[in-house]
LORO-636366 format. One line per 10 residues: number of its first residue (from 1); their letters; for each residue x, y, z of N, C-alpha, C. Coordinates in nm, 2 decimals. Layout:
NUM	A	X:Y:Z:X:Y:Z:X:Y:Z; ...
//
This chain:
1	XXXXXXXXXX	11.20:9.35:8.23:11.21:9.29:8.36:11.25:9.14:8.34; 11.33:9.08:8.41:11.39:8.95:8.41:11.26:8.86:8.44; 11.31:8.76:8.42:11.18:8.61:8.47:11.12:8.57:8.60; 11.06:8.57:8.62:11.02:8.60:8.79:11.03:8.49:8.82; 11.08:8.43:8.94:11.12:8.32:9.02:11.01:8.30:9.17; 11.02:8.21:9.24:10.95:8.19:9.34:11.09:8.18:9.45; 11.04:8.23:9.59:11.13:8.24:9.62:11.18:8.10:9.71; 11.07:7.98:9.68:11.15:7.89:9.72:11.21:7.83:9.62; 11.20:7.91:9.49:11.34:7.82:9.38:11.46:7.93:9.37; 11.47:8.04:9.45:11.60:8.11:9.46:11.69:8.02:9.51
11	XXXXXXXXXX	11.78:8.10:9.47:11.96:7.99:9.52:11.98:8.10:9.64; 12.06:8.03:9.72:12.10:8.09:9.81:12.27:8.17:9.81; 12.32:8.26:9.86:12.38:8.39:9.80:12.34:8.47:9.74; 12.23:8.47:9.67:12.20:8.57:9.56:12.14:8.68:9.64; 12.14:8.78:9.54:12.02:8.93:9.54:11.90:8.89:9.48; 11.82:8.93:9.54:11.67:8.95:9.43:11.61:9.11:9.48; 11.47:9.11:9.39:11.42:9.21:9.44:11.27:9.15:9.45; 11.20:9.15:9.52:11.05:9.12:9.54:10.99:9.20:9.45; 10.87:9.11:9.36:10.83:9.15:9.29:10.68:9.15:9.29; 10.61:9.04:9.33:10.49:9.05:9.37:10.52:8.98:9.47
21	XXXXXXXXXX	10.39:8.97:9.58:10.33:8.87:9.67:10.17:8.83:9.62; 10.21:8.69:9.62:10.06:8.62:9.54:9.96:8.54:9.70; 10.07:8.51:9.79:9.94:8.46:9.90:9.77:8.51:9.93; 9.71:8.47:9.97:9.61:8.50:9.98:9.61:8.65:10.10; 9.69:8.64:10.20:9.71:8.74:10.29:9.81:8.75:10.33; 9.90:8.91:10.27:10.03:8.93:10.27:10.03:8.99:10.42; 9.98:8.99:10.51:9.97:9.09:10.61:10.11:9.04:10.67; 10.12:8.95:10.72:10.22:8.93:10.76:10.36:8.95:10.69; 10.36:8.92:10.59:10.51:8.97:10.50:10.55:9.06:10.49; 10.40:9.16:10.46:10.41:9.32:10.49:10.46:9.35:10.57
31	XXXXXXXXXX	10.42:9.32:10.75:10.45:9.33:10.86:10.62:9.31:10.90; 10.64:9.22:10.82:10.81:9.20:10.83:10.88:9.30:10.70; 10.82:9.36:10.67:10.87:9.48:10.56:10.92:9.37:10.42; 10.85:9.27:10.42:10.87:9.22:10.26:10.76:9.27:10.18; 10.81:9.34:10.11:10.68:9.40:10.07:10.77:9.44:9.84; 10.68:9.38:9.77:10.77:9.44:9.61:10.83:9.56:9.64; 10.97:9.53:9.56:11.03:9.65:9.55:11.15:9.64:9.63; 11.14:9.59:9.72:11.29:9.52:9.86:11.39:9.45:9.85; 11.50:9.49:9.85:11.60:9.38:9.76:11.61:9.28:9.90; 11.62:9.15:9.90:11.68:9.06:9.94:11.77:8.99:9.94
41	XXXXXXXXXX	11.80:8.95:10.03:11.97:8.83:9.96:11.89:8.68:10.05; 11.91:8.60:9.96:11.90:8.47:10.01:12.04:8.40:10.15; 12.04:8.36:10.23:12.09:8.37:10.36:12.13:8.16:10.29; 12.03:8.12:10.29:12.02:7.95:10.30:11.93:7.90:10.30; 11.90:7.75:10.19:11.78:7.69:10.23:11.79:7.59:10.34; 11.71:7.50:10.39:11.67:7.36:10.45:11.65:7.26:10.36; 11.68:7.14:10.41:11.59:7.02:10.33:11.44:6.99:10.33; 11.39:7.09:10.40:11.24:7.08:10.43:11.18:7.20:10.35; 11.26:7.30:10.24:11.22:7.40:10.17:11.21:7.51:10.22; 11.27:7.52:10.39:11.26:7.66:10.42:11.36:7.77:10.38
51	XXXXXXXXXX	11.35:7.89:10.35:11.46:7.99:10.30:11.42:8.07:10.40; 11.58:8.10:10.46:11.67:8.23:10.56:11.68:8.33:10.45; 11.57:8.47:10.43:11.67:8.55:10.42:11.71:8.70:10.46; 11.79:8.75:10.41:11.84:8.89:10.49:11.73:9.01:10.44; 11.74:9.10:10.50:11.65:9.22:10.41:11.74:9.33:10.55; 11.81:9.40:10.49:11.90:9.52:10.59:12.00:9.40:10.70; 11.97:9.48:10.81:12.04:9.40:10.91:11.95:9.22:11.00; 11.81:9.24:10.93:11.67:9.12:10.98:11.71:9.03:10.91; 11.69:8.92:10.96:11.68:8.77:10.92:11.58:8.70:10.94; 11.48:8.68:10.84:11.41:8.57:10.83:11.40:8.45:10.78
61	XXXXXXXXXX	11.32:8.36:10.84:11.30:8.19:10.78:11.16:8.19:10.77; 11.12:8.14:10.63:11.00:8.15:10.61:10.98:8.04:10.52; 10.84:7.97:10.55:10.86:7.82:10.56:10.84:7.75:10.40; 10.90:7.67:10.29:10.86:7.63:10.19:10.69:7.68:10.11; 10.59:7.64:10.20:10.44:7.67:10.10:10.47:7.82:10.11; 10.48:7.94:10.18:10.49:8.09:10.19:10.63:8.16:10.13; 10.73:8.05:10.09:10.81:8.12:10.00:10.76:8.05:9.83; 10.69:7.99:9.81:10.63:7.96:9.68:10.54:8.10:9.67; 10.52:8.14:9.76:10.42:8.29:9.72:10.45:8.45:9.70; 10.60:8.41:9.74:10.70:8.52:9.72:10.79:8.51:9.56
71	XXXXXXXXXX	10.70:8.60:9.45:10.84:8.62:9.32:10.90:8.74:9.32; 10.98:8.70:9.29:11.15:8.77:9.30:11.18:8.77:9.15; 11.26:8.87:9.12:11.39:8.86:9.01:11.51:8.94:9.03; 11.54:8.88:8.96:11.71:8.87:9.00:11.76:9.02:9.00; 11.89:9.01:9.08:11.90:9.16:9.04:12.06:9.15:9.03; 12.13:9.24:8.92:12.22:9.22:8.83:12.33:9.18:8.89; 12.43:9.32:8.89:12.56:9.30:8.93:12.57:9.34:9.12; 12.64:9.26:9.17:12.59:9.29:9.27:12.76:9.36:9.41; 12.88:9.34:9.34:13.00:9.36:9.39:13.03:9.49:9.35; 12.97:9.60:9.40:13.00:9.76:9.38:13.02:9.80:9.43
81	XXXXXXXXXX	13.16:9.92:9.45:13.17:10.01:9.61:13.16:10.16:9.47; 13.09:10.19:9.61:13.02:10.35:9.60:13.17:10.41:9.60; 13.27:10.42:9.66:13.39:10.47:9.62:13.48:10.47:9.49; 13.45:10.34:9.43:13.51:10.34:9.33:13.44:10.33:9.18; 13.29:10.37:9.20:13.20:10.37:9.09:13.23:10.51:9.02; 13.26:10.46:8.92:13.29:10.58:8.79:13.22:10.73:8.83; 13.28:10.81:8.78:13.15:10.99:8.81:13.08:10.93:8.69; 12.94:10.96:8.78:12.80:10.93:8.65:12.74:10.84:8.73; 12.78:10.73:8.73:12.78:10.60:8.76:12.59:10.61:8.82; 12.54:10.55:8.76:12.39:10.55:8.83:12.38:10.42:8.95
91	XXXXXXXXXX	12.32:10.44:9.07:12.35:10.29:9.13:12.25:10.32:9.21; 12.21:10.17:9.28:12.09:10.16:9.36:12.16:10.12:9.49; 12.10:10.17:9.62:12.11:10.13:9.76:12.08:10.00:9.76; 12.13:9.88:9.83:12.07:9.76:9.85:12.05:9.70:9.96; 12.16:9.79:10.05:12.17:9.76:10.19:12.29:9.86:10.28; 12.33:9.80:10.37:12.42:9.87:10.47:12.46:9.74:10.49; 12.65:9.75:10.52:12.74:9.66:10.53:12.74:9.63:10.64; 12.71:9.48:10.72:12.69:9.43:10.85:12.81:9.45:10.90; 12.97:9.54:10.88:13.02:9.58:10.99:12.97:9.70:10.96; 12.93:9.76:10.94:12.93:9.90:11.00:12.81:9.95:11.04
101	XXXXXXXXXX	12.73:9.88:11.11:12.59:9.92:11.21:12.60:10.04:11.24; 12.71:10.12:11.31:12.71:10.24:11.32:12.69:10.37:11.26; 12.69:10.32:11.13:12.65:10.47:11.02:12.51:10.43:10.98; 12.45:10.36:10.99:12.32:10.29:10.95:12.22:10.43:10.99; 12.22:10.43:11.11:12.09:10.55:11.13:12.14:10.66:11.09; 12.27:10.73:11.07:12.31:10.86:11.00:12.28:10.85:10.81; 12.29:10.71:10.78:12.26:10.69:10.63:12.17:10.73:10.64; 12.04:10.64:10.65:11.87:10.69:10.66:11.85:10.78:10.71; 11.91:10.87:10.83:11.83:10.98:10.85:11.90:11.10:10.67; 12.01:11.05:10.65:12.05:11.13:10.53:11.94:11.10:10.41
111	XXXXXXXXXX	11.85:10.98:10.42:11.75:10.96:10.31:11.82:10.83:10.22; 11.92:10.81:10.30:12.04:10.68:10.20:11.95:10.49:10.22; 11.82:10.50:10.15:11.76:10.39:10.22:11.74:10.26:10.09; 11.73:10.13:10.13:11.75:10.05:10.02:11.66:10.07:9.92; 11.74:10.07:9.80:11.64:10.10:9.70:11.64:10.22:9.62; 11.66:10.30:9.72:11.67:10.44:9.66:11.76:10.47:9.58; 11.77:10.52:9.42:11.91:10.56:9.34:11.93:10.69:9.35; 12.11:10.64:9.34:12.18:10.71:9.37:12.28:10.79:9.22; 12.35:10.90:9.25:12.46:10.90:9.16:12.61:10.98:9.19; 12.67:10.90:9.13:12.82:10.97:9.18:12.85:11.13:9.07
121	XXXXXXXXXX	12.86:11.23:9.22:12.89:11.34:9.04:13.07:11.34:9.08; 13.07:11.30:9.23:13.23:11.34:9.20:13.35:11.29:9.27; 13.43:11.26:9.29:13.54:11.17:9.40:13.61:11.28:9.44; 13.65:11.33:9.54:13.78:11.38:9.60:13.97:11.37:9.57; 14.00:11.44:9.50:14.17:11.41:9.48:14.22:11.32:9.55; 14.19:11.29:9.68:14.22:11.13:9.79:14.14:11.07:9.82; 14.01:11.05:9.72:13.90:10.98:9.74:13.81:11.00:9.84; 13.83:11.12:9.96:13.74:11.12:10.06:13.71:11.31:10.05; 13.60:11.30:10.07:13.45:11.25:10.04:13.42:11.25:9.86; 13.32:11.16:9.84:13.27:11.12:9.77:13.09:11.19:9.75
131	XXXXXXXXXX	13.12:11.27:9.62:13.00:11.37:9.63:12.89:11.26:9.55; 12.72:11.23:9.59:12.64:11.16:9.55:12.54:11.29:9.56; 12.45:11.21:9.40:12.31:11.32:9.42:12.21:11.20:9.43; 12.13:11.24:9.52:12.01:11.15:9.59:11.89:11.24:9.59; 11.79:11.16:9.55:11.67:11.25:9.52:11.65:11.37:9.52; 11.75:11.44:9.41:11.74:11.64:9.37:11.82:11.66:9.43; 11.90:11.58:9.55:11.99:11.66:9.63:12.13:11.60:9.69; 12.23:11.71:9.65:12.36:11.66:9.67:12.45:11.63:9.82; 12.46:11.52:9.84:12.51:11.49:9.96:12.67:11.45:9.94; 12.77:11.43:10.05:12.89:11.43:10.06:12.94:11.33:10.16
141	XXXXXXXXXX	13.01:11.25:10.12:13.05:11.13:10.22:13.15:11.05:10.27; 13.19:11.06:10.39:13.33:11.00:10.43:13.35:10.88:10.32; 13.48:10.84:10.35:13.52:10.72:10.31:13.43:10.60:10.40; 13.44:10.59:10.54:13.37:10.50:10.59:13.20:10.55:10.61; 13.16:10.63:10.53:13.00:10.63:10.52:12.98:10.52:10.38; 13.06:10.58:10.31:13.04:10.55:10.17:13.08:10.35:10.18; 13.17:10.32:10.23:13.20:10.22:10.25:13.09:10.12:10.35; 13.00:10.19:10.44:12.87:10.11:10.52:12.80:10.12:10.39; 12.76:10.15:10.27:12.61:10.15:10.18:12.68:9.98:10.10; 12.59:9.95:10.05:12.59:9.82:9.95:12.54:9.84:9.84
151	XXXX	12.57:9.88:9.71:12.51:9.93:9.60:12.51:9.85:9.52; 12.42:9.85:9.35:12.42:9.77:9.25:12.39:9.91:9.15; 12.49:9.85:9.02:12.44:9.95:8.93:12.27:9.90:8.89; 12.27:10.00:8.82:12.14:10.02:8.77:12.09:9.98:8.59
//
């Protein structure tokens, strides 16, 4: 596992993944679904230490002392389309691409949820559909499904 960071010393653009929460009472962070395990992307800081960031389509700001109690580490490569990832290719969900809100609830009701790995077994002779195996089981996917997920190899 990489070096654990706080998340008010993340840079802003990046990925992370939450790794622990040290506050005395996560209830609230919970409550906003930050919880270890959740990839992030940093959105922006403030000059007063507050960090904006994304988690799916939600945006939060959460204020300098409460992002000192969020560690994060980094998470690798982060410029991957599920289309053009090699057969084999092992990759992680990170998110759903803010244009395409529309396949978002057909992803997750498919089980396509951040975090969850994935694998390519196969591409189509015109690239559509793109066959993935997801937890034991083989799914199949437009070009514009496959093109709403945000993936990171693994």
């Amino acid at each position: 596992m990489s070096k654990l960071i706080s998340l008010a010393e993340a840079e802003a653009g990046d990925l992370y993944t939450i790794a622990r929460l040290t506050c005395a009472n996560p209830r609230e962070l919970l409550a906003m679904g930050l919880k270890p395990g959740v990839i992030i992307t940093i959105l922006q800081k403030n000059n007063h230490g507050a960090v904006m960031v994304a988690l799916n389509a939600q945006r939060f700001c959460i204020n300098h002392a409460l992002a000192q109690h969020i560690l994060l580490a980094t998470v690798r490569a982060r410029e991957v389309h599920l289309r053009t990832a090699p057969i084999g290719a092992r990759l992680r969900i990170t998110g759903y691409a803010p244009t395409a809100p529309s396949y978002k609830r057909k992803l997750l009701a498919m089980g396509l949820t951040p975090g969850t790995e994935i694998e390519i077994v196969r591409h189509a002779p015109l690239g559509d559909p793109t066959d993935i195996k997801v937890r034991g089981f083989h799914l199949s996917l437009r070009k514009d499904e496959a093109d709403a997920l945000e993936v990171s190899p693994l």
